[in-house]
MDAnalysis code that builds the backbone (N, CA, C; Angstrom):
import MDAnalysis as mda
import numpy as np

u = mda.Universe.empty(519, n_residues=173, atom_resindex=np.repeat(np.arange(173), 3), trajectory=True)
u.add_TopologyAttr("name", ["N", "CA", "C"] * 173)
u.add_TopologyAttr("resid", np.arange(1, 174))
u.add_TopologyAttr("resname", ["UNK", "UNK", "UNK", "UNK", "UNK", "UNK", "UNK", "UNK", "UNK", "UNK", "UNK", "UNK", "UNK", "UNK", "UNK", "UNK", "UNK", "UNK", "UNK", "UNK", "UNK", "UNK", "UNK", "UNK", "UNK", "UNK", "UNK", "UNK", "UNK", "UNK", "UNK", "UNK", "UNK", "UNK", "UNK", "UNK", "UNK", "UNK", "UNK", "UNK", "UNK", "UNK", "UNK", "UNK", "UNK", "UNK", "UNK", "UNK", "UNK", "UNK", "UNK", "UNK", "UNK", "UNK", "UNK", "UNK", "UNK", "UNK", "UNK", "UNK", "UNK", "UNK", "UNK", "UNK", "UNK", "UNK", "UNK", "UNK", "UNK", "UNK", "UNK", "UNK", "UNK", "UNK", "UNK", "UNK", "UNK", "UNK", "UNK", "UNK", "UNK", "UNK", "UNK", "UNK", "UNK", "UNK", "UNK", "UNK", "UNK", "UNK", "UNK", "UNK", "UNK", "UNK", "UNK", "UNK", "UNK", "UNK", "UNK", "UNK", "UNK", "UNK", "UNK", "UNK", "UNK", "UNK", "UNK", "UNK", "UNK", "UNK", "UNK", "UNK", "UNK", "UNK", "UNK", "UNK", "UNK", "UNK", "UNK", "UNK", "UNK", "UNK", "UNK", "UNK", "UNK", "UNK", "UNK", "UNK", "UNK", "UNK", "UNK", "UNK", "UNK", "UNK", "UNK", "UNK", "UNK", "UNK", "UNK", "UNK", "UNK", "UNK", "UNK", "UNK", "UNK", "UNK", "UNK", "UNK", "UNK", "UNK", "UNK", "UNK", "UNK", "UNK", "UNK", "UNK", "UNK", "UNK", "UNK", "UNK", "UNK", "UNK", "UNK", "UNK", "UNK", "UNK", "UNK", "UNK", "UNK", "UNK", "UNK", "UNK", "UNK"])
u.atoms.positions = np.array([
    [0.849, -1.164, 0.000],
    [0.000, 0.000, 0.000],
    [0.894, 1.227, 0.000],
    [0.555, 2.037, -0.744],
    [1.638, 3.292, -0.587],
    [1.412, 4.476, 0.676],
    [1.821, 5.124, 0.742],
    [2.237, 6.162, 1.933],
    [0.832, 6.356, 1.725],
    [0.349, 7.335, 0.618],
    [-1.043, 8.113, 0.952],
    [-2.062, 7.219, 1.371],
    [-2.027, 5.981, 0.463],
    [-3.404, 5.725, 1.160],
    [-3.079, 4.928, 2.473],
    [-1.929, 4.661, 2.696],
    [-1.483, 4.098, 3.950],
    [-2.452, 5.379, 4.948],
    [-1.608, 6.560, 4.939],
    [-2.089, 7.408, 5.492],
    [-3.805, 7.597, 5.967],
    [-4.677, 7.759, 4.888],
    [-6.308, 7.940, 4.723],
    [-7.064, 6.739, 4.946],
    [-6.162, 5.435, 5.041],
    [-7.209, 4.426, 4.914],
    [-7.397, 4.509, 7.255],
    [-6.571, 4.694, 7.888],
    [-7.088, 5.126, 9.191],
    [-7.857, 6.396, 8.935],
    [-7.660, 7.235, 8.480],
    [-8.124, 8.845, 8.458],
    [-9.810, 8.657, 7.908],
    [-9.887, 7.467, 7.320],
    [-11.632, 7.471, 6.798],
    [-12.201, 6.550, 8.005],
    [-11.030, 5.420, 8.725],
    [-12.155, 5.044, 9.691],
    [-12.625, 5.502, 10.703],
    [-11.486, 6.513, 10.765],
    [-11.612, 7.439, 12.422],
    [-13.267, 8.200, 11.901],
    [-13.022, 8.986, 10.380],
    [-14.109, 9.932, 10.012],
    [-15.578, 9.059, 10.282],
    [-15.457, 7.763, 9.303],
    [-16.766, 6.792, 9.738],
    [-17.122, 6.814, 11.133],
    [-16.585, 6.326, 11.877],
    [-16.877, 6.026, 13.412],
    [-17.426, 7.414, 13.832],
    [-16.838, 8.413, 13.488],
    [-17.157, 9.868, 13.960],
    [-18.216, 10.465, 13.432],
    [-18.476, 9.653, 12.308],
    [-19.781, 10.008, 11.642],
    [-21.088, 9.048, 12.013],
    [-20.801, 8.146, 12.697],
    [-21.484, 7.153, 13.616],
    [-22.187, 7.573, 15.283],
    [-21.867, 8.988, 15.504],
    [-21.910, 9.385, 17.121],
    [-23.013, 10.172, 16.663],
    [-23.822, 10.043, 17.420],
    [-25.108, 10.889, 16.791],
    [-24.351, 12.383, 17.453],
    [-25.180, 13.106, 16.502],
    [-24.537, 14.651, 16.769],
    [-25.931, 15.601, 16.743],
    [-26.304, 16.815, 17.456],
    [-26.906, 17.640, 17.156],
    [-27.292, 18.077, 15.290],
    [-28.285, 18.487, 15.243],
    [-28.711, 18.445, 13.824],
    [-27.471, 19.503, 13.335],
    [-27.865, 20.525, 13.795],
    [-26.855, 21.790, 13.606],
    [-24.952, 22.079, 13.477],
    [-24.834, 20.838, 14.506],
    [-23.616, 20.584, 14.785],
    [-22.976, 19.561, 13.412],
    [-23.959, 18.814, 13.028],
    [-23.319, 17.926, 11.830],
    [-23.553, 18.401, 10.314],
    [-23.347, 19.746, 10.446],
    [-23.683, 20.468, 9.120],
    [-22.612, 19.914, 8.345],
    [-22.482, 19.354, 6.972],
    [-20.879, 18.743, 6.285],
    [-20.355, 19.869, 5.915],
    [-20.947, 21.426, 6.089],
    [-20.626, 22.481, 5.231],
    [-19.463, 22.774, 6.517],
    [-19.368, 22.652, 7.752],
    [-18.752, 23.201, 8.430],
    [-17.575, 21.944, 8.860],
    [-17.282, 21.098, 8.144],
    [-16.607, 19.432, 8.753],
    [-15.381, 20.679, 7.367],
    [-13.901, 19.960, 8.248],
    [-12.902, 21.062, 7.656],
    [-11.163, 19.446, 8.223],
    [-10.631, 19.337, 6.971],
    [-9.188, 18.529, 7.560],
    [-8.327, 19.277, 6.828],
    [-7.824, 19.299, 7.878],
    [-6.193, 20.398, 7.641],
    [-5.397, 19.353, 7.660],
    [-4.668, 18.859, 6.398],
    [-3.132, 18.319, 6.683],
    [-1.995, 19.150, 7.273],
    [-1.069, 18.552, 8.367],
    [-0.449, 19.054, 9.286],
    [0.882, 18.252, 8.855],
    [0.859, 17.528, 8.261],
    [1.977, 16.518, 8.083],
    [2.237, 15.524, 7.028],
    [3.018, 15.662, 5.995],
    [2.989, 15.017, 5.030],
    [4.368, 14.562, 4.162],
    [4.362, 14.309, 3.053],
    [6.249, 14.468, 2.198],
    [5.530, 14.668, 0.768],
    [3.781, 15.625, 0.659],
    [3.420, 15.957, -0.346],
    [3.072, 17.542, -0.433],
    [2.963, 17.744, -1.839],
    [2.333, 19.367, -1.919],
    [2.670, 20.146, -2.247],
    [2.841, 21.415, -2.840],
    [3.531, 22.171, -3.323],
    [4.191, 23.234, -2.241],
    [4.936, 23.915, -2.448],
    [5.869, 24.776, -1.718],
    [5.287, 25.898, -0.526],
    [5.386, 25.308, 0.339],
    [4.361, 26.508, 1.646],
    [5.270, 26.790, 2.340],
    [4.911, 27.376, 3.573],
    [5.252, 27.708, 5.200],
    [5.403, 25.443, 5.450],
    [4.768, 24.896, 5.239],
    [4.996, 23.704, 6.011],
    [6.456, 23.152, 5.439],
    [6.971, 22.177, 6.589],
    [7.936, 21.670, 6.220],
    [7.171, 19.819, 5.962],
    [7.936, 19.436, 4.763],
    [8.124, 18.031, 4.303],
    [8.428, 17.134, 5.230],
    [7.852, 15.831, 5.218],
    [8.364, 14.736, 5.942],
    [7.681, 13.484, 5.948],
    [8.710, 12.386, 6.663],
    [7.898, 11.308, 5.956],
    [7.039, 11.073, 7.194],
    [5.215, 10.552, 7.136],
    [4.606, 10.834, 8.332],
    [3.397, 11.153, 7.910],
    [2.605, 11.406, 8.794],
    [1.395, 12.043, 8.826],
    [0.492, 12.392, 10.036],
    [-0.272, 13.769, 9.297],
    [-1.178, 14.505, 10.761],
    [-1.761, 14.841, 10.144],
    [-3.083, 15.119, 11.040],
    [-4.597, 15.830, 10.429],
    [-4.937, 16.056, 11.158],
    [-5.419, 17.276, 11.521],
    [-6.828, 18.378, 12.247],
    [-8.108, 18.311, 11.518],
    [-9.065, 17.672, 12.338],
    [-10.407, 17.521, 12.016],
    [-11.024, 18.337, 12.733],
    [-12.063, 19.409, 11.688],
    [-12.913, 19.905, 12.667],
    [-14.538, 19.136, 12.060],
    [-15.140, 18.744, 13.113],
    [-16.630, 17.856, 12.543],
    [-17.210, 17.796, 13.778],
    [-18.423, 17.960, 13.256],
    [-19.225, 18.616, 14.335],
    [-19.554, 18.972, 16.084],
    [-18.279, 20.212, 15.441],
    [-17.916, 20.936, 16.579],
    [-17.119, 20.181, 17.369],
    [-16.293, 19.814, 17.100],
    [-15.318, 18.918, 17.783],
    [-14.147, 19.314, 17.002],
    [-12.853, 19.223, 17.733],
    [-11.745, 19.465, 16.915],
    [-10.786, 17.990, 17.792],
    [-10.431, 17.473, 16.407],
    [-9.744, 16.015, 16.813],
    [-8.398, 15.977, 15.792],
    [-6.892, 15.741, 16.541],
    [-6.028, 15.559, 15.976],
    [-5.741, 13.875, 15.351],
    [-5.409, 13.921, 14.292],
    [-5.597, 12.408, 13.990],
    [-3.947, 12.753, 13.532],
    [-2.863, 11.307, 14.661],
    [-1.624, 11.594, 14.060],
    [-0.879, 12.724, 14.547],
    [0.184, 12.540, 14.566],
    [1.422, 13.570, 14.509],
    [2.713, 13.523, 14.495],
    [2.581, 12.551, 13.032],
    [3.879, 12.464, 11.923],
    [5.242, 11.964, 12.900],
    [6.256, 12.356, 12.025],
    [7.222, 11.501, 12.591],
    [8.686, 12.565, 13.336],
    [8.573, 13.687, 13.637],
    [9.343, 14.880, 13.820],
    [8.978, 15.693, 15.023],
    [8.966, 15.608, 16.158],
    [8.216, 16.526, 17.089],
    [8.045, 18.304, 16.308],
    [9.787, 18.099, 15.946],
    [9.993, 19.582, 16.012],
    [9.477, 20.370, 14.798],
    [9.237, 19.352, 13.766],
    [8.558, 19.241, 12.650],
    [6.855, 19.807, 12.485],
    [6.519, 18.639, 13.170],
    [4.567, 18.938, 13.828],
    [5.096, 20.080, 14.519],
    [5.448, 20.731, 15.235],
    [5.260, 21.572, 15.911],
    [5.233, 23.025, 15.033],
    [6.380, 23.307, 14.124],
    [6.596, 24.314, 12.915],
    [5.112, 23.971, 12.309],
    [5.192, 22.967, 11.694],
    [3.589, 22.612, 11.205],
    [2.620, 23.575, 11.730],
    [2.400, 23.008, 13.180],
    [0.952, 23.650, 13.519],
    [1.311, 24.847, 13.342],
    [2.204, 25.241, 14.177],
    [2.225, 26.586, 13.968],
    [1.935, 27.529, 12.540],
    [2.400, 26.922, 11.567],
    [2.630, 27.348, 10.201],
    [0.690, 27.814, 9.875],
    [0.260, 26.330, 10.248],
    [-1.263, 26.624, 10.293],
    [-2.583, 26.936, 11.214],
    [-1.361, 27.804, 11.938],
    [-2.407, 28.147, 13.351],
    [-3.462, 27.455, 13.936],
    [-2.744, 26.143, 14.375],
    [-3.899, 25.520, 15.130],
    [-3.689, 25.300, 16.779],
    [-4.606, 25.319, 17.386],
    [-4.611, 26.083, 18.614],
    [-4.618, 24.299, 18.811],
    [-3.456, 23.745, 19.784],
    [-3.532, 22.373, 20.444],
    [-4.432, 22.337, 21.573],
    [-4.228, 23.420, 22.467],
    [-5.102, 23.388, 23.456],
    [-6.356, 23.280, 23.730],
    [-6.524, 23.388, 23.020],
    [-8.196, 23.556, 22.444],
    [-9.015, 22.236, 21.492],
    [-7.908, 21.127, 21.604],
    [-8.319, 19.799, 20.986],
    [-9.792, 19.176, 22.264],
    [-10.646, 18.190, 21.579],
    [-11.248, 17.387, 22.302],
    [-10.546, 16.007, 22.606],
    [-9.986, 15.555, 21.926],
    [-9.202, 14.568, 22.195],
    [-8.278, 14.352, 20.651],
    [-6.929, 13.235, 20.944],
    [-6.202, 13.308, 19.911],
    [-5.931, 11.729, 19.440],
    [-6.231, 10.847, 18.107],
    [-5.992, 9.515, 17.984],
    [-4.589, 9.334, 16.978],
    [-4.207, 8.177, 17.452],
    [-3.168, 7.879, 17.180],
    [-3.062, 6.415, 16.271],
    [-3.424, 6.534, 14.869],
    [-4.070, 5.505, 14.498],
    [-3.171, 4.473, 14.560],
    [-1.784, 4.136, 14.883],
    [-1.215, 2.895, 15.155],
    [0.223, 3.472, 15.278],
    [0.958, 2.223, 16.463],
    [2.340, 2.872, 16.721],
    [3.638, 3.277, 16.165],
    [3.356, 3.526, 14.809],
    [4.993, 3.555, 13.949],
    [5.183, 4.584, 14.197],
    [6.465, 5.083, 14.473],
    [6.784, 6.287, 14.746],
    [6.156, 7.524, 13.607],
    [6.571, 7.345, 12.555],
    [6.065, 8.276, 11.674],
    [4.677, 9.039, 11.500],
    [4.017, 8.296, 12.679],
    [2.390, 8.909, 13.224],
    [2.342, 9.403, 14.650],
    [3.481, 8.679, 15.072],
    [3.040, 9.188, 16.925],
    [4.434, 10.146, 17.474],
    [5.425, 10.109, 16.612],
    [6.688, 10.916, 16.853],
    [6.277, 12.678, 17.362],
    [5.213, 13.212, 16.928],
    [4.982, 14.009, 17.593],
    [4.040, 14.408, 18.733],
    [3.919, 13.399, 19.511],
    [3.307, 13.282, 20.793],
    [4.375, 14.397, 21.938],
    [5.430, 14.097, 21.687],
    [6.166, 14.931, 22.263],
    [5.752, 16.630, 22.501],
    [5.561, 16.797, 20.977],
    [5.327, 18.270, 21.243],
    [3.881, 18.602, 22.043],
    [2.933, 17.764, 21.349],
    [1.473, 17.535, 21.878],
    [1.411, 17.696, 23.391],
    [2.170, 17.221, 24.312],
    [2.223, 16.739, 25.496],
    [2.735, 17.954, 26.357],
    [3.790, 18.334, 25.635],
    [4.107, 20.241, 25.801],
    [3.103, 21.141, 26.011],
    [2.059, 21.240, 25.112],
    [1.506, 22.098, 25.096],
    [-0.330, 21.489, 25.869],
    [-0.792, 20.531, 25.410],
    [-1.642, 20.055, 25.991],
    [-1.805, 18.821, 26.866],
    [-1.008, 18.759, 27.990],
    [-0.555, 17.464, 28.677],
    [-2.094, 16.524, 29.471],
    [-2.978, 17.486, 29.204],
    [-4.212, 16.329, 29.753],
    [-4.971, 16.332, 28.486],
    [-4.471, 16.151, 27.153],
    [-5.079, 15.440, 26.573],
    [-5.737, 14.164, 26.446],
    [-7.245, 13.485, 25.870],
    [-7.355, 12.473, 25.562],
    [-6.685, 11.949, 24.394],
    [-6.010, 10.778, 24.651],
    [-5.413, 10.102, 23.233],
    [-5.748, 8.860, 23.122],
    [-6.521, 8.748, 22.009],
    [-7.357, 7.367, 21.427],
    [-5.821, 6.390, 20.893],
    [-5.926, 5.674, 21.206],
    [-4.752, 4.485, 20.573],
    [-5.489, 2.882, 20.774],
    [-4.478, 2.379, 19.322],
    [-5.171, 1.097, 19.556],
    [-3.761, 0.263, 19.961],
    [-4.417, -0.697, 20.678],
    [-3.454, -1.809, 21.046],
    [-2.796, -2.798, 20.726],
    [-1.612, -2.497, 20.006],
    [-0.464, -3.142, 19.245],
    [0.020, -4.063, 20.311],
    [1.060, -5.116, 19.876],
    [1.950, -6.301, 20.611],
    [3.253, -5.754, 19.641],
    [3.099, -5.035, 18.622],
    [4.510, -4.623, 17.966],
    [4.508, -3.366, 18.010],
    [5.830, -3.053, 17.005],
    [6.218, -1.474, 16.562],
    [7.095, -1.610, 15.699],
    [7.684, -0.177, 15.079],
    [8.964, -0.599, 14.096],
    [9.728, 0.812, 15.215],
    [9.206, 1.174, 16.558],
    [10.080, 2.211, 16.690],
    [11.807, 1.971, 16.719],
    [12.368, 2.685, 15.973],
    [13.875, 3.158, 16.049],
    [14.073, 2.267, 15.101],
    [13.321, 1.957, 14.292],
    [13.764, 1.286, 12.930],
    [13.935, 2.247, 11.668],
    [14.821, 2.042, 10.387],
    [14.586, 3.361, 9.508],
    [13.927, 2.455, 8.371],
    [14.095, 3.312, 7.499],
    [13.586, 2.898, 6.033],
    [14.829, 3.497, 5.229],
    [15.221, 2.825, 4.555],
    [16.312, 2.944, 3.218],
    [15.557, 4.363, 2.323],
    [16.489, 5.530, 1.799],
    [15.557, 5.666, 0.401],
    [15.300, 5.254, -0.807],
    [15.900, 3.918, -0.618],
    [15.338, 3.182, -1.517],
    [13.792, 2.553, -1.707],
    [13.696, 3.104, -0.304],
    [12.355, 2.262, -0.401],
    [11.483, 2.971, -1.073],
    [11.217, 4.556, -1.040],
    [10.383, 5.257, -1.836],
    [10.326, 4.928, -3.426],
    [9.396, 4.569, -3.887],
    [9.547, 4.359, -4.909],
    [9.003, 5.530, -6.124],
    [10.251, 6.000, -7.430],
    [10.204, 6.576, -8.293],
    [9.572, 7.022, -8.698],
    [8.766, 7.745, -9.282],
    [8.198, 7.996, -10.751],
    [8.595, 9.382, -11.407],
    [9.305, 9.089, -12.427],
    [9.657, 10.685, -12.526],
    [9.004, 11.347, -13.610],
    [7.453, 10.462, -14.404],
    [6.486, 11.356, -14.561],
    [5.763, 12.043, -13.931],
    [5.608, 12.152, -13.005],
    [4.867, 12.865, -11.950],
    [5.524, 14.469, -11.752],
    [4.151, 15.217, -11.356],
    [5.070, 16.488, -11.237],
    [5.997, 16.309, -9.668],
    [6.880, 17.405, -9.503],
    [7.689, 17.332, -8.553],
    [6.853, 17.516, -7.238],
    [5.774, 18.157, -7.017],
    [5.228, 18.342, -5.916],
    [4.164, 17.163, -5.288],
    [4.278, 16.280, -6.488],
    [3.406, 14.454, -6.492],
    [4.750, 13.830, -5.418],
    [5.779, 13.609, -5.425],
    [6.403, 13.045, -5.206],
    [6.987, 13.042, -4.005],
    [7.118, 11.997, -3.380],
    [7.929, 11.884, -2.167],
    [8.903, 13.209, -1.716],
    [9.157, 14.040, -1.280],
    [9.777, 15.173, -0.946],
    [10.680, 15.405, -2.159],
    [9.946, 15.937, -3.115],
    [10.109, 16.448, -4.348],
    [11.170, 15.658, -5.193],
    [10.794, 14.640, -4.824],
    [11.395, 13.446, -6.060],
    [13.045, 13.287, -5.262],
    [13.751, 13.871, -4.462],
    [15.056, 13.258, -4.001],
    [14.929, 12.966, -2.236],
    [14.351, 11.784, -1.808],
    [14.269, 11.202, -0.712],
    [15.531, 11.291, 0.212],
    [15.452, 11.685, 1.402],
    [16.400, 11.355, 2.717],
    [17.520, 10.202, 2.309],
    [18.391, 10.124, 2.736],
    [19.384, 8.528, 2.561],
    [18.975, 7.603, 3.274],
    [18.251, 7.856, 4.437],
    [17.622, 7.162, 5.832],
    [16.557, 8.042, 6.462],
    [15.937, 7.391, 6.713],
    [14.529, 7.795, 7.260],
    [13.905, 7.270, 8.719],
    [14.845, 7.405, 9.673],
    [14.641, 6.977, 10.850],
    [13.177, 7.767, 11.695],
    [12.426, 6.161, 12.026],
    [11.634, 6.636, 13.044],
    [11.888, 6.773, 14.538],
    [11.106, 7.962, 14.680],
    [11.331, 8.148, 16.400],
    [10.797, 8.321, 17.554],
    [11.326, 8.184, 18.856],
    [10.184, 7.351, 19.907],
    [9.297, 8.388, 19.522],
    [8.024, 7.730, 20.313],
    [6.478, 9.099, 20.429],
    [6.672, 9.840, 21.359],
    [7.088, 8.758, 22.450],
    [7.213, 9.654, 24.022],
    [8.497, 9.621, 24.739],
    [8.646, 10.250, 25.670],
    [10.001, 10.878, 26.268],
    [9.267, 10.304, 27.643],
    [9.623, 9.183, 27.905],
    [9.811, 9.175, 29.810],
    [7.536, 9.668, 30.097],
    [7.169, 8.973, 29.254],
    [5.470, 9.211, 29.844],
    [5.246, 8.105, 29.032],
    [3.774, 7.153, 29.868],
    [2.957, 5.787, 29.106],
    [1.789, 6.141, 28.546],
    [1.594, 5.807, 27.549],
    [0.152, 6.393, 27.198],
    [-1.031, 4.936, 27.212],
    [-1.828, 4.916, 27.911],
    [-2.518, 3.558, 28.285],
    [-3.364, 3.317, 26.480],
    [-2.814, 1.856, 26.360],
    [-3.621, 1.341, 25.295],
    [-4.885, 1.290, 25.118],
    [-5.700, 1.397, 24.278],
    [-7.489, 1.096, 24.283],
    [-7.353, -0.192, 23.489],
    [-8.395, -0.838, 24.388],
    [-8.752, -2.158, 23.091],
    [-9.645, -1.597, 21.804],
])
């Protein structure tokens, strides 16, 4: 499966399930449901910085839920900032599974909003402190440059890194 839909195929079940909670009529308007990517190694040239990973800010009905936070503390953190999103002000934050490249920025998260809720599911593995070759990204050099893995010339190594510093975050079944 490749990165993106690696990425969206949690990001649609979190949305399903969330679209499963009954909500006020008013509150589940789709005109007002809003995902900010926070974290990616796609897109054309912004304020955000590149990386391999992923984050999303959901706002849906009336709830604001972080899904993810990529693989860089210091990274997500420039991120949000870049797109002014207020952490403190989350309802809770999920962590759709433990590879570093999704939970590496718990760190910063924990900085700024330390009684967060964080949804996680309950792994027996991980790949933390494992890397990826750049070989592993794979090519295409029809694609425009902003399609491509951090503009078509990948990292040499791509090390993931812990989520947390010295704190447990309790598993959910």
């Amino acid at each position: 499966m490749n990165h993106s839909m690696h990425s969206f195929v949690p990001l649609l079940w979190l949305l399903s399930g969330a679209m499963a909670v009954p909500l006020p009529a008013a509150a589940a308007d789709p005109a007002k449901a809003q995902i900010t990517v926070l974290y990616d190694a796609f897109g054309k040239t912004s304020k955000m910085q590149k990386d391999w990973g992923f984050s999303a800010f959901i706002e849906y009905g009336g709830k604001r839920i972080l899904f993810d936070t990529g693989n860089n503390a210091e990274i997500f953190a420039h991120n949000v900032k870049a797109k002014d999103i207020d952490l403190t002000k989350l309802d809770f934050a999920v962590a759709s599974h433990r590879h570093g490249d999704h939970t590496s920025g718990l760190n910063y998260l924990m900085t700024v909003n330390p009684d967060v809720k964080i949804y996680v599911p309950k792994e027996n593995f991980g790949v933390f402190g494992a890397a990826l070759p750049g070989t592993f990204y794979k090519r295409d050099e029809s694609l425009p440059v902003d399609m491509r893995y951090f503009d078509g010339p990948p990292p040499r190594d791509d090390a993931f890194r812990q989520p947390m510093a010295a704190r447990q975050v309790r598993m959910d079944h």
